[in-house]
N, C-alpha and C positions, 0 to 999 in steps of 0.2 A: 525138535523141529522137523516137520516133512517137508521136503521136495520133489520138486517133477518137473519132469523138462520143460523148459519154457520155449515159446516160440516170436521171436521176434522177425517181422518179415517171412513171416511163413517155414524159417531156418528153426530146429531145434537148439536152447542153450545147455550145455552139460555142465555142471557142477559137482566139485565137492570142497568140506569145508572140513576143519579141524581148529578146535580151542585149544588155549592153554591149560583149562581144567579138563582139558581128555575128551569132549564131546566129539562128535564125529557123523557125518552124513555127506549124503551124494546123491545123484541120477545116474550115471553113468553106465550105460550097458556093459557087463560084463566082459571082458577079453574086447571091447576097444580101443583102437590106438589113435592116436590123433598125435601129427607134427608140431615139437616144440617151438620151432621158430625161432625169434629173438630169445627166449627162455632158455635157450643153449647158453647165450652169455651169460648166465647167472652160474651154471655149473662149470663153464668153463674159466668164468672167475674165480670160481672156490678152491679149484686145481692147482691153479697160479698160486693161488695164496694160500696155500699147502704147502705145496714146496719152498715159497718162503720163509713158510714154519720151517721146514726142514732144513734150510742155506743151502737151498738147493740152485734159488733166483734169489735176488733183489731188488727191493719195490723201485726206488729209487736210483738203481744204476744202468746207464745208458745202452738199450738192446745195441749191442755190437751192430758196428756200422752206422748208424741211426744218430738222429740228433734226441731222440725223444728215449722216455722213458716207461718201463711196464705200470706202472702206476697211472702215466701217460694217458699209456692207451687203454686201462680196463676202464678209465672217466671219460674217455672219449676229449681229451685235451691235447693230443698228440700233434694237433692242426692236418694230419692227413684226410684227405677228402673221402668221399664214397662212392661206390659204384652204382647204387641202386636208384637212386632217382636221373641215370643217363639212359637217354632214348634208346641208343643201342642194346645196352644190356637187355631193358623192358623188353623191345623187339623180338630178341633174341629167343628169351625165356617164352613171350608168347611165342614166338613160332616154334618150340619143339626143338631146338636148335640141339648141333653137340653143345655143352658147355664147356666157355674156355678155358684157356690152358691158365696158370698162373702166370706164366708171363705177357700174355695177350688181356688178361682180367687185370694187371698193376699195371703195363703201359696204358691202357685205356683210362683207367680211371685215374693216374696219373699225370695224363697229359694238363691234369685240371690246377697242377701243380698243389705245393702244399698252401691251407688256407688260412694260416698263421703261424707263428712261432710257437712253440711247444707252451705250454701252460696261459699264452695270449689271451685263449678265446676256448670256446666248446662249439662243437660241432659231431654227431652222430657219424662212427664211420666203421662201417662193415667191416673195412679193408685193416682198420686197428687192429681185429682182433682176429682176423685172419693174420696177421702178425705174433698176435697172442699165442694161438694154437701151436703154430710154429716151434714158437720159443720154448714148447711144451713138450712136443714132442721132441724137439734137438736135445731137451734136458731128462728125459726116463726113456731116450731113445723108444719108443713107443707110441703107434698112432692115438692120435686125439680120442675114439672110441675106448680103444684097450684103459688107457690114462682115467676116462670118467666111470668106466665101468670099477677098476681096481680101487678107485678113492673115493667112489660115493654111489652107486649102485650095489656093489657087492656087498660094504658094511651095512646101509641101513637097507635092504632086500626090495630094492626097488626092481622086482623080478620082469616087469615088464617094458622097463627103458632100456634103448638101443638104440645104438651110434645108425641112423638113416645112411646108409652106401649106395646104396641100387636101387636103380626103378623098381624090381621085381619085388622091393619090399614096401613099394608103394601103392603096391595093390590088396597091401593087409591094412590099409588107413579104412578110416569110415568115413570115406568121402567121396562120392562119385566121379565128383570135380578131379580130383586127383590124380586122374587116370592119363598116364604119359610123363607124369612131371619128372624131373632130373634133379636128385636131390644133390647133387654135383653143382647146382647154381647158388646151393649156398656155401660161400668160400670158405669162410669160417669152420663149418658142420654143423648137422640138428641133430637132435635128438627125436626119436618120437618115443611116445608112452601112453599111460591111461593117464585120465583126468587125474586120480588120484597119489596116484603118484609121484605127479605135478606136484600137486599141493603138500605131500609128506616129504619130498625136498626141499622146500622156503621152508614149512614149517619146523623141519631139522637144524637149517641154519640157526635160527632162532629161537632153539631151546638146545645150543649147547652140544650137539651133535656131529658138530663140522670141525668147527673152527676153536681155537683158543680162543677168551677174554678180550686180550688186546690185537688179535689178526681181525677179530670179529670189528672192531671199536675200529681201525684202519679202514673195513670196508663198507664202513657205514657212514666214514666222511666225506658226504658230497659236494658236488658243486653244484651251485644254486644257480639255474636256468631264469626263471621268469614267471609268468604270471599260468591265467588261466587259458584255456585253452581250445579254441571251438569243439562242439560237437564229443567232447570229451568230459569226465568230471573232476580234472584237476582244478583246483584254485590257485596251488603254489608246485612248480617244477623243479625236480632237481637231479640228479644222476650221481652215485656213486661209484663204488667199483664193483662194475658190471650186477648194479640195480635201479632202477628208475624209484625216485626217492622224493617223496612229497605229499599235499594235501589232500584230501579230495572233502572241501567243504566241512559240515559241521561236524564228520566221524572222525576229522584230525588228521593222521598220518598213514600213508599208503607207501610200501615198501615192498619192491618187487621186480618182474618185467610183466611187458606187454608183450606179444611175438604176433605175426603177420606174416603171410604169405598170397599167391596168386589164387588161392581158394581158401584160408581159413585164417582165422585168429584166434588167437587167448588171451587171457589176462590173469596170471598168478599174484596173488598179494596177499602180504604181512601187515592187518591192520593194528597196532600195537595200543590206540588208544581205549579202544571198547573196552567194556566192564570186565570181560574177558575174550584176553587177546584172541585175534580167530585170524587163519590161513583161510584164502579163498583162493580156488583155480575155475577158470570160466573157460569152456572151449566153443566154439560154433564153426559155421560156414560162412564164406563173404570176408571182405575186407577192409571190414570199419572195424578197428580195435575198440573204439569207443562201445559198441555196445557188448564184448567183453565186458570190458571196465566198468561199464553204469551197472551192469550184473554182478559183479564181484562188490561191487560199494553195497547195492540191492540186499545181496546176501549178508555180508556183515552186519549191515544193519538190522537185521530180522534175528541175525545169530546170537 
């Protein structure tokens, strides 16, 4: 199957895609990077649940101090709120701002207090997995970068993913819009990389390349959010540990993340039910995930 870049709204779409019988294609210009965004929680859930391979952590034992649990936080059930949809932060980020400190980022978005008791409710929270990372780094004493680079960049030669630290490496994205941003405002950490790359990490989890059987089988048990969902192509929503996990219409199941920021999105996903399974990674400009996502379904279905 050929592709080429698509343009929606006048934005180019980059894709590439990989099956379970070995096929393989893309658009993607050569030596371009684009930020991973939420698709950092995907690698940074596999870390976690590495070292629980290892008894390094425990899924279910209470992050010291905390009422809540790592398993908790990689479903997003932890009841801690989030930062990102408060004025101030938005502000913040639009004006160029320094970005804050940790302790000025959890009083703030703290003050929202927590928004249920651990396992209650689901709620989306940045601030979980900036918890997460933590606990990641306190456990191979080693920054969150060094951590994905030694347990899933270096084995399967994802040559062009790096832990985003500096503006100055903001100016190797391919994206205009880009120009100034402080990759310091995501608390958590990105990754940026090529499209393809993207997609040869989902598609590694999912053929055995990560995880054990049953590490695998733990982070694939979600929790079931809800229905469909505007301007998007979910039917059925769900989250697991650290994958967005559900329908999208007649192609069945959609297993992956979305990621967004103040100038771009992506959409990576594991569609498992097609004739043969296929990895889709979708990147553009602008900050409607949605048409990632319509792209990534797009393509599977063609695939």
């Amino acid at each position: 199957m050929k592709i080429g870049p698509q343009s929606m709204n006048s934005q180019p779409i980059y894709r590439h895609w990989i099956t379970a019988e070995g096929h393989e294609g893309g658009d993607s210009p050569s030596g371009a990077l684009f930020p991973y965004w939420s698709f950092t929680k995907t690698a940074i859930s596999i870390c976690a649940l590495k070292l629980v391979e290892a008894s390094y952590l425990r899924l279910d034992a209470r992050v010291s101090g905390q009422p809540f649990t790592l398993r908790q936080l990689l479903r997003h059930t932890s009841g801690l709120p989030d930062y990102e949809p408060l004025k101030s932060y938005r502000a913040a980020v639009a004006g160029k701002e320094e970005p804050w400190s940790r302790q000025k980022l959890l009083e703030t978005a703290m003050a929202q207090g927590m928004l249920f008791d651990p396992d209650a409710g689901w709620s989306y929270s940045n601030i979980g997995y900036r918890y997460v990372r933590e606990l990641i780094e306190e456990t191979t004493g080693m920054p969150i970068g060094r951590v994905i680079s030694d347990l899933l960049c270096q084995p399967l030669g994802l040559r062009s993913v790096k832990y985003w630290e500096t503006p100055e490496q903001t100016a190797s994205l391919k994206s205009d819009a880009a120009d100034g941003y402080d990759p310091r405002w995501v608390f958590h950490g990105c990754l940026i990389g090529s499209v393809s790359d993207a997609a040869h990490l989902l598609h590694a989890l999912f053929h055995d390349q990560l995880l054990r059987a049953e590490t695998r089988r733990e982070m694939l048990a979600r929790h079931v959010i809800g229905g469909t969902i505007p301007g998007r192509p979910w039917t059925e929503c769900g989250y697991a540990l650290g994958l967005m996990s559900g329908e999208v219409g007649e192609i069945g199941r959609a297993i992956g993340h979305s990621g967004g920021g103040p100038f771009s999105v992506n959409a990576v996903y594991y569609f498992p039910d097609r004739p043969d399974p296929v990895t889709v990674a979708c990147f553009t400009d602008g900050e409607d995930e949605g048409v990632a996502e319509f792209e990534a379904v797009k393509i599977a279905k063609q695939v």
